[in-house]
Structures are given as C-alpha cells and as structure tokens.
N, C-alpha and C positions, 0 to 999 in steps of 0.2 A: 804355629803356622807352618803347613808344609813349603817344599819348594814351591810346587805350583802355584800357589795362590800368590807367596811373594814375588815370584817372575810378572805375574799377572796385573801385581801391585805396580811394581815399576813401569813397565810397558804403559799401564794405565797413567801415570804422573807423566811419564813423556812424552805423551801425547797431548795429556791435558796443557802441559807447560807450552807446548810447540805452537798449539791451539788456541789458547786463549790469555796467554800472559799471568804475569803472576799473582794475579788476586782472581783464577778464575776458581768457578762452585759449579758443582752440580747433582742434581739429588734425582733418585727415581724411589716409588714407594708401591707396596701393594699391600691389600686390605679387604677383610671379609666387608662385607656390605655393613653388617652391624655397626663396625667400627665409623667407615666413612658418612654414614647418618647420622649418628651419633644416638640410636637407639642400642640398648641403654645407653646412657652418656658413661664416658669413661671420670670418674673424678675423686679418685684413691687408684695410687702406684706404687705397687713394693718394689725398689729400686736394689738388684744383684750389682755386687761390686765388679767395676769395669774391669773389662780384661783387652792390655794390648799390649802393643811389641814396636817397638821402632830400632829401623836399622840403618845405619850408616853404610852408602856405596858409596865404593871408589873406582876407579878405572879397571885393578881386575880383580876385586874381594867385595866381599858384604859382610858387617860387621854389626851384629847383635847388642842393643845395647839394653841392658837388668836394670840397671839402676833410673836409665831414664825412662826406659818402656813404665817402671813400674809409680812412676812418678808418673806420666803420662794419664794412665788407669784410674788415679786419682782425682785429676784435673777434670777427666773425662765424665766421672761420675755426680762431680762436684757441678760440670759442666749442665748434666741431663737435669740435674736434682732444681738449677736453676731454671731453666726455663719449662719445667713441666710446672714450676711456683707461678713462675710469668702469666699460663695460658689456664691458670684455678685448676692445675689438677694437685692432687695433696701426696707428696712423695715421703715413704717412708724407708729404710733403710732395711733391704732386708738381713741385717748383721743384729738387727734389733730383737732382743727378745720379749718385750713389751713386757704383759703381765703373764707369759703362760710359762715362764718359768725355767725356759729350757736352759741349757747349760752351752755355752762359748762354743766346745768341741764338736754339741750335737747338731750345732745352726749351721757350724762353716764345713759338718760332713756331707749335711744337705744340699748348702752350695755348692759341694764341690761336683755331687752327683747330680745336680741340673746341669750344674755347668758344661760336665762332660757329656752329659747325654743331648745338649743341644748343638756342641760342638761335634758329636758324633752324625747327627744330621746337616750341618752345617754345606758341606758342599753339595746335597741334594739342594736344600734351599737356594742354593747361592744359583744353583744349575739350573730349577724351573720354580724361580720362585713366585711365579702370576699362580701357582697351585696352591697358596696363600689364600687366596681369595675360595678358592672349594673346600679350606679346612683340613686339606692332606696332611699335616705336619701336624703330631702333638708328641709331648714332654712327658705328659702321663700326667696323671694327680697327683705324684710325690712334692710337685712345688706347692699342693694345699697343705704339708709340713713345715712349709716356713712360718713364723710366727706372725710375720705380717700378712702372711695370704687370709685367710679370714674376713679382714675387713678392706681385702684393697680389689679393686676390680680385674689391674693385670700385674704380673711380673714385669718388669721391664729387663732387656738382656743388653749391655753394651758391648761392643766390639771393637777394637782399632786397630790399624794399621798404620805407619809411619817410615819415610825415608827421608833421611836427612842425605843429600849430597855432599862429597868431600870437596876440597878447592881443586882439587885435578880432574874431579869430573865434570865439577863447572867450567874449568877451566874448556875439557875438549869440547862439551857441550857448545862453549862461545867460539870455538874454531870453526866447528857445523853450522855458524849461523842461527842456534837457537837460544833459547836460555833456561835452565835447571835447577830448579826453587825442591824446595825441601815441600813434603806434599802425603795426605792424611785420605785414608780411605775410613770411614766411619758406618758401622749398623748400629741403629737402633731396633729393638725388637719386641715388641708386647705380646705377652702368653697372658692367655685367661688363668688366670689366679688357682681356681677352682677345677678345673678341666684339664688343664695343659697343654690347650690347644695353641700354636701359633697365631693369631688373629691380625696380625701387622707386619708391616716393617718397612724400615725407609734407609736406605743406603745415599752415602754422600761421602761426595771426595772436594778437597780443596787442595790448591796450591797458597800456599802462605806461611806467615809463620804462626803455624799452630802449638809450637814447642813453648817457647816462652811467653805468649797468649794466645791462650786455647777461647777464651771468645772473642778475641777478634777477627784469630783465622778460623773459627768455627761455631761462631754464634749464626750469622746469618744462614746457611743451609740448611742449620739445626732447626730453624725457627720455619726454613719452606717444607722442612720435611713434616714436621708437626701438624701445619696447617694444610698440608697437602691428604694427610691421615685425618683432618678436620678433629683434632683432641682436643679438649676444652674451649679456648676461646681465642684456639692458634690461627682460625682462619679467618677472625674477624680483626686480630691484630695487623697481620699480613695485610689485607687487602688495607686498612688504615696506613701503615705503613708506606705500599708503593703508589697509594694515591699523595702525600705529602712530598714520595722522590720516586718519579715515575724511569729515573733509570736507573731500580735498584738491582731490577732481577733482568 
C-alpha cells in the first residue's frame, strides 16, 4: 500500500471515529446490472487468498506490522469464505488444484500475476469506481488459468487495511475531545471467472475491534455489502434480519 492511500486510510478512521463512535460501519458498492439482478445468478466463487497490511500509529511514526497483517489476510479469507456459505454461494479456494493437476508453484505464479495486475489498476478503481457498472475494468482471461475458474462463476479479490492506535495517540486523541479505536478499511471484489472483467465490488470500513474478531467487527458490513450486490440469498437475509432488529443498520 502506497503512502497515499494509507494517509487516506487514517484520515478515513478519524473521521469515522469522530463521527460515529466506536462500532460505527459503512459500506458503498458498485455493480454491472447482471450482477445486481442476479441474471445469471452468481452460485460458485473461486476465492484468491486475502491480501492486507495493518499498521500501528503513534503520535509521530507508523509502524507496519508482517506478522499480524499476514495473520490478518487469513482471518479475512476465512472471514469472505464464511459468509459467501451463509448466502448458498459455493466458495472454493483458489490455491486448490482440484483435478487438473497443476503443480503448487504453477497455481501461486498465477496468483501472484492476477494479484498484481489487479493491484496495478487498483487506484483507477478506487478513483472512479461507478465505471464498474459500464465494464471498464478487466484482468484479462489469465484468471481462467486458475484451476477453480472453470467451474466458478467469479474470482473473488480481498483487500484490507488496518490501523491499530498506540496509547499516546489515544491518549491525545482524548485531550481533542474525541475518541480513536483501531479501524479496518475492507474491498471485496468479483471478476468474472472466465473474462476477467471486474463485475462488482463493495468497499467497507469499520471502527471496532476487528483484530482479535474479525466477525464481530466485520461481519455485519460484510453481510450489507453482499446484499447490497444482491449475491445469492444476501438480500433476503438482510432484509430478515432488520425486520427482527430495526436498529441495525
């Protein structure tokens, strides 16, 4: 993650913290028309392993942290893998060689070249990403090399971000009269399997504690982005949901 986006990151948590207290959410999404009808219906997802970063500020540093970021990335996957089960879509791993034989080295050189070719467009996206919806954005057909694309309808791409606050930034934070929670920017992203076209995507950020449970501080958003993309049978859950607790969302 460049500078920019992580200044962007923070700026983004201290606002949201100032703004709405420390369990707030919020999610935006955009989506070809296909997707949000749900013509085809989406119901196979080859799931690419998460990729994020969490960094610890302090009053005048930022501090990267490997081991949890990559701990993080796992939560995260483990995280989408669950609730795409939740709403009947059928997630497969795309580290999986199934039956076509390939070899370890060959599956995660492929990863690694979607990975980077979607991170290579990634701040176009992030800059006008409602061109989602007109199909601007594709991957190319290299991720129909993965051994799960064949039988799954999209890739799915994770993203995160994360700042943990130190106790002296909380601390000046509560001198300003505010308060500064540790706080997660999250994209989820569906590429057509077969095409490599970008077809989705739903971005969300929470304040909470998402580090040491990743669904409690990031189940629910995950669950309004889903059904807000209308994916399997995310938006009939939802709407079940805030009719039982109408002050969810």
């Amino acid at each position: 993650m460049n500078a920019f986006r992580r200044i962007s990151l923070l700026l983004s948590l201290t606002l949201l913290a100032g703004a709405f207290g420390a369990k707030a959410s919020a999610e935006s999404f955009w989506a070809e028309h296909r997707v949000l009808s749900s013509k085809p219906p989406i119901r196979n997802a080859c799931v690419m392993p998460a990729e994020a970063e969490l960094d610890r500020f302090g009053v005048k540093s930022t501090e990267r942290l490997p081991k949890e970021s990559d701990d993080w990335a796992v939560a995260l996957t483990s995280l989408v893998n669950a609730h795409l089960k939740a709403v009947g879509v059928i997630p497969v791993s795309a580290t999986n060689p199934l039956s076509s034989g390939a070899s370890d080295s060959d599956i995660q050189q492929v990863i690694q070249q979607i990975q980077l070719k979607y991170d290579g467009m990634a701040r176009s996206v992030d800059k006008k990403p409602k061109e989602i919806s007109k199909g601007a954005y594709t991957l190319g057909d290299q991720v129909a090399m993965l051994p799960c694309a064949p039988n799954s309808d999209v890739i799915v791409i994770i993203r995160g971000a994360g700042s943990i606050p130190t106790v002296g930034r909380q601390a000046m934070a509560g001198l300003a009269g505010g308060i500064m929670e540790q706080g997660a920017l999250v994209t989820v992203t569906l590429v057509d399997a077969k095409s490599g076209e970008i077809l989705a995507m739903t971005r969300f950020r929470n304040v909470a504690d998402f580090v040491t449970n990743s669904e409690e501080g990031l189940g629910d958003p995950l669950d309004a982005g889903l059904a807000d993309l209308n994916i399997g049978k995310a938006r009939k859950l939802q709407a079940a949901r805030e009719f039982s607790n109408p002050n969810q969302r």
